[in-house]
Backbone bond lengths (Angstrom), bond angles and torsions (degrees), N, CA, C in turn:
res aa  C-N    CA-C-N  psi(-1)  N-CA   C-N-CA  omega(-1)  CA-C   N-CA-C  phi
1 X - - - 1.447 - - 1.539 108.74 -
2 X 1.643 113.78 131.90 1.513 103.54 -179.84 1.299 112.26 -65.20
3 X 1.590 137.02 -43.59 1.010 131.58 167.63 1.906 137.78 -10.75
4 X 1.318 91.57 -60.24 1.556 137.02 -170.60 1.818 87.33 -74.09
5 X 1.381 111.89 -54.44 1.679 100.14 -154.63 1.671 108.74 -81.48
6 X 1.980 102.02 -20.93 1.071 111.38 174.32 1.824 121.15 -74.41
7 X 1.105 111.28 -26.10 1.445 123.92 147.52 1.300 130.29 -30.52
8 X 1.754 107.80 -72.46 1.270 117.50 -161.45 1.783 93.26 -73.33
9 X 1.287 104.71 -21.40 1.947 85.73 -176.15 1.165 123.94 -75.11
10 X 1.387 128.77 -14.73 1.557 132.11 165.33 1.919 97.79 -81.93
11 X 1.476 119.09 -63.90 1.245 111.51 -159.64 1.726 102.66 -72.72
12 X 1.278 124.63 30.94 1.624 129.78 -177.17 1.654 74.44 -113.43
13 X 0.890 138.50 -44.23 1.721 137.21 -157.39 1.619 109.28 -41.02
14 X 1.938 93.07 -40.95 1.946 91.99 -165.38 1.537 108.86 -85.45
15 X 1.398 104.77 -3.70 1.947 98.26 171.21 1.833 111.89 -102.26
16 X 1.645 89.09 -56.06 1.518 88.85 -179.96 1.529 103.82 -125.20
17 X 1.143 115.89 92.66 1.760 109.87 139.84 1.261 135.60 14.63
18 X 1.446 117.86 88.70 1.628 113.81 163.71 1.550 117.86 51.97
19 X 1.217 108.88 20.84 1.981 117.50 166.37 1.216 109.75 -84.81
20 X 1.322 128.02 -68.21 1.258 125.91 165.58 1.006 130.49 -40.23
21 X 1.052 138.57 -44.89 1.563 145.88 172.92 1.204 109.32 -69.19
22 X 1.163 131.18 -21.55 1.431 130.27 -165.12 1.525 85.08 -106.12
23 X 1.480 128.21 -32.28 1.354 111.69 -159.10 1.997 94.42 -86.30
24 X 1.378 123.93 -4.28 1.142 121.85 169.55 1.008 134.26 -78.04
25 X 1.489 110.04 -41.72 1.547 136.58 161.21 1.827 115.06 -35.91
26 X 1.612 99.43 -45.00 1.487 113.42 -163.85 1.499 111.93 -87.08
27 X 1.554 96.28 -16.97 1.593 107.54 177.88 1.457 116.78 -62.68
28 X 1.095 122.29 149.62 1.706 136.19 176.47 1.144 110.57 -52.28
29 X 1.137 117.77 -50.39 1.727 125.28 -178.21 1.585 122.48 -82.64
30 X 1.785 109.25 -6.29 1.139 90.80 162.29 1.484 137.36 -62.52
31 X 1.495 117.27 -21.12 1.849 110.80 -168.57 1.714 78.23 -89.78
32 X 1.232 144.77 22.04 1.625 131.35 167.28 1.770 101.63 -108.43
33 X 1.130 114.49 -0.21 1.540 128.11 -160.85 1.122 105.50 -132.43
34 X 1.124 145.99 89.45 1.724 143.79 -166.60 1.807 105.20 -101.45
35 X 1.553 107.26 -48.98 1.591 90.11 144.08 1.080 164.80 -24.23
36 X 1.611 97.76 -67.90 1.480 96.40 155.93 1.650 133.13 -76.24
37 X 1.557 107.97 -21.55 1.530 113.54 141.83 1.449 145.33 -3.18
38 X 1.473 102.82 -77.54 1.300 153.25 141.09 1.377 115.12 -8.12
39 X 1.821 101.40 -64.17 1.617 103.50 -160.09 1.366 93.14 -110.65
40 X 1.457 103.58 -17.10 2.147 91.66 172.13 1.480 103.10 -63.07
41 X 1.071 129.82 -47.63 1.535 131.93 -158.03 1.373 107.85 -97.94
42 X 1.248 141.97 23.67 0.959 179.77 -48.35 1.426 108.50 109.72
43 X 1.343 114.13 -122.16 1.322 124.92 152.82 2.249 116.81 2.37
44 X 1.403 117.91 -19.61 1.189 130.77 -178.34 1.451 100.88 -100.77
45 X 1.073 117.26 -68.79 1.465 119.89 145.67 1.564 138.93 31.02
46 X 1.813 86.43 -87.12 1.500 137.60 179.90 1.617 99.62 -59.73
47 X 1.172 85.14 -74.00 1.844 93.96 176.02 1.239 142.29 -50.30
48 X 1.349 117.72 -25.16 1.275 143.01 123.39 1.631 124.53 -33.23
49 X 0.686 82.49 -68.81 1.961 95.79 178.16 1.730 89.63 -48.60
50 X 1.431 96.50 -70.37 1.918 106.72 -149.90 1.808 97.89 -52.02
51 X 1.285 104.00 -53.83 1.537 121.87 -174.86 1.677 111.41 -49.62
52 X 1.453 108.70 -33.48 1.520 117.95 178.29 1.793 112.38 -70.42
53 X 1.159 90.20 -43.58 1.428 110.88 -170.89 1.453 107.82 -65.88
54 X 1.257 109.08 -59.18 2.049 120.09 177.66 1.491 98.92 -41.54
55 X 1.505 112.02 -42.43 1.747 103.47 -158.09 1.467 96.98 -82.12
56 X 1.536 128.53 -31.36 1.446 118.54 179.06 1.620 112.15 -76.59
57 X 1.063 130.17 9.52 1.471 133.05 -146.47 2.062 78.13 -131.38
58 X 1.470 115.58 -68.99 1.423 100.02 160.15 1.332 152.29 -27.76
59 X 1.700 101.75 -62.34 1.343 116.68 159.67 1.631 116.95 -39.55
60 X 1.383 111.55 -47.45 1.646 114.97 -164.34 1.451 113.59 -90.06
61 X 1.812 108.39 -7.26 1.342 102.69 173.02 1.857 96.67 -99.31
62 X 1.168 113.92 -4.44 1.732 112.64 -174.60 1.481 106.15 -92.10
63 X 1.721 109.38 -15.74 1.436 92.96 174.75 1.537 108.09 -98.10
64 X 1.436 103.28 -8.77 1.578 98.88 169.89 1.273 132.39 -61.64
65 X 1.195 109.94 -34.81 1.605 144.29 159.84 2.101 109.37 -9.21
66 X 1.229 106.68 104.39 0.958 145.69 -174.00 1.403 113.50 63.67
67 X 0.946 113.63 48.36 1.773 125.36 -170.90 1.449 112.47 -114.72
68 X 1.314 144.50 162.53 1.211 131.72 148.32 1.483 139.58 -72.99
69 X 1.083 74.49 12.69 1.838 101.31 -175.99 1.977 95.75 -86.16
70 X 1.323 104.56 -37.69 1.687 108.90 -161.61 1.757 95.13 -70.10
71 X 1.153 112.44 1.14 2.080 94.34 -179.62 1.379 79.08 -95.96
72 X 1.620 147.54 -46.95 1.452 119.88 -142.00 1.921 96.53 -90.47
73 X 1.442 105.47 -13.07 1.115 101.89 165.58 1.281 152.47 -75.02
74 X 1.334 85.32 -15.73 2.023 129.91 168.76 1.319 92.67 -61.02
75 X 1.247 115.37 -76.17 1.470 119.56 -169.95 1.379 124.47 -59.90
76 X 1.536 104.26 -10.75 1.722 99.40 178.61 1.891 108.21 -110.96
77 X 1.660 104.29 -14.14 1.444 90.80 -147.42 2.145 89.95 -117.53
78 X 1.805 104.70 -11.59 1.185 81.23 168.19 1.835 121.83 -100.77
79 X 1.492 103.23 -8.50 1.730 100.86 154.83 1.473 112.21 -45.62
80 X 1.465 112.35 -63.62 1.828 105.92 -172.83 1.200 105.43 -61.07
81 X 1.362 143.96 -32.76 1.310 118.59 -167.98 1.639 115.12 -95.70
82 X 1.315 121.30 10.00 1.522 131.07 147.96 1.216 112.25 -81.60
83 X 1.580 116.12 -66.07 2.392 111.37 164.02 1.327 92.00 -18.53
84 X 1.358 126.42 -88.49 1.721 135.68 -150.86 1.712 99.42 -59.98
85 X 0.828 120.71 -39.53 1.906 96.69 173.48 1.339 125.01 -94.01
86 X 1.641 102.88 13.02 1.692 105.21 178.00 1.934 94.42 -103.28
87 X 1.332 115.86 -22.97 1.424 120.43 -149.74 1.533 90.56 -68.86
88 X 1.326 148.95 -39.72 1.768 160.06 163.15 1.558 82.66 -29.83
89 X 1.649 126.37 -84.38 1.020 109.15 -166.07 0.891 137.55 -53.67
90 X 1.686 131.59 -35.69 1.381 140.31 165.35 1.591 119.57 -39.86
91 X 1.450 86.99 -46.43 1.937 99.18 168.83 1.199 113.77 -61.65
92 X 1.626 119.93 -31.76 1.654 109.16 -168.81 1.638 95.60 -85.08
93 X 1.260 129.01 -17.39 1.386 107.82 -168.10 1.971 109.31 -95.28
94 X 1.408 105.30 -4.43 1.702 122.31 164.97 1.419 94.44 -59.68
95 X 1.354 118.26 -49.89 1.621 117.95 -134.64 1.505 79.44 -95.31
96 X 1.345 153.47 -64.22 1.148 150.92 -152.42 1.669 101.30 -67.29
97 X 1.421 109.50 -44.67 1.655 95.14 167.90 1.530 106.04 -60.85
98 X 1.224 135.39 2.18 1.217 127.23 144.02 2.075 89.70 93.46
99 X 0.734 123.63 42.09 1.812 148.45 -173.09 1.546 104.73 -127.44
100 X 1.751 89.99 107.76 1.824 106.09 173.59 1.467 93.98 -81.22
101 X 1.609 116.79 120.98 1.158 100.84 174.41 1.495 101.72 -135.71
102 X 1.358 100.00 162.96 2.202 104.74 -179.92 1.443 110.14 -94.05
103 X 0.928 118.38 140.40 1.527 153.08 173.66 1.362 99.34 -79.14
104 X 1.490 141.89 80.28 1.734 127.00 -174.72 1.876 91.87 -47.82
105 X 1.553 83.10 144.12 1.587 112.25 174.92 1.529 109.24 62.67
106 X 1.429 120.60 -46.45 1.478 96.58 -177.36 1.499 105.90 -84.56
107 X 1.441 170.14 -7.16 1.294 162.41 -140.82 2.184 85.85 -122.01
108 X 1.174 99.70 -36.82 1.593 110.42 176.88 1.237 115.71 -52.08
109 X 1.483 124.07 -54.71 1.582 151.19 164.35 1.499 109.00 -58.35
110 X 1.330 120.02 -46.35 1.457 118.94 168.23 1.413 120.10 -27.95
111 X 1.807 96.70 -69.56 1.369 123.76 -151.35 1.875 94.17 -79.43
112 X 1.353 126.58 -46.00 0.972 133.69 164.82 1.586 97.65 -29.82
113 X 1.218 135.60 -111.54 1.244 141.78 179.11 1.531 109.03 -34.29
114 X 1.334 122.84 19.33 1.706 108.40 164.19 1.747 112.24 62.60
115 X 1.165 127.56 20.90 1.493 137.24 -165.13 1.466 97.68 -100.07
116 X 1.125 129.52 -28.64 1.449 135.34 173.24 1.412 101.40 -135.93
């Protein structure tokens, strides 16, 4: 079901990284599947973004690291980095209601570059 496959490629994001999506992309039936298309390359995207973001959000709580700076940073930097590994799922449950939906700025950049 495209629904279902368009799912697992964002909510595949919080174990393994951009396999799924890439392994959809490469599939035969994707140019027969524009859906799942869509949310693989999409969904690759995302992971990128989220994955970029965790490591700058790391870095700035690792240099905080034994400072007094690391409690106000606690409070700002480990909320975002739970948002950013729940946001895959939020996407997989858009995509399983079976809803093409835009990402402001990244689905923009997609289409710009011909990627969707």
């Amino acid at each position: 079901d495209d629904r279902i496959m368009a799912a697992l490629a964002y909510a595949s994001q919080l174990l393994i990284p951009l396999l799924l999506p890439i392994i959809i992309l490469i599939s035969e039936t994707s140019k027969q599947r524009p859906f799942q298309r869509y949310h693989a390359v999409q969904s690759i995207a995302v992971g990128i973004v989220v994955w970029s973001l965790e490591l700058v959000l790391f870095v700035m709580a690792w240099t905080a690291l034994g400072t007094l700076i690391l409690v106000l940073c606690l409070c700002i930097i480990l909320p975002a980095m739970i948002a950013l590994w729940l946001l895959p799922l939020y996407y997989a449950m858009l995509a399983y209601n079976g809803k093409r939906f835009r990402i402001r700025g990244l689905t923009q950049f997609l289409e710009d570059q011909r990627w969707l």
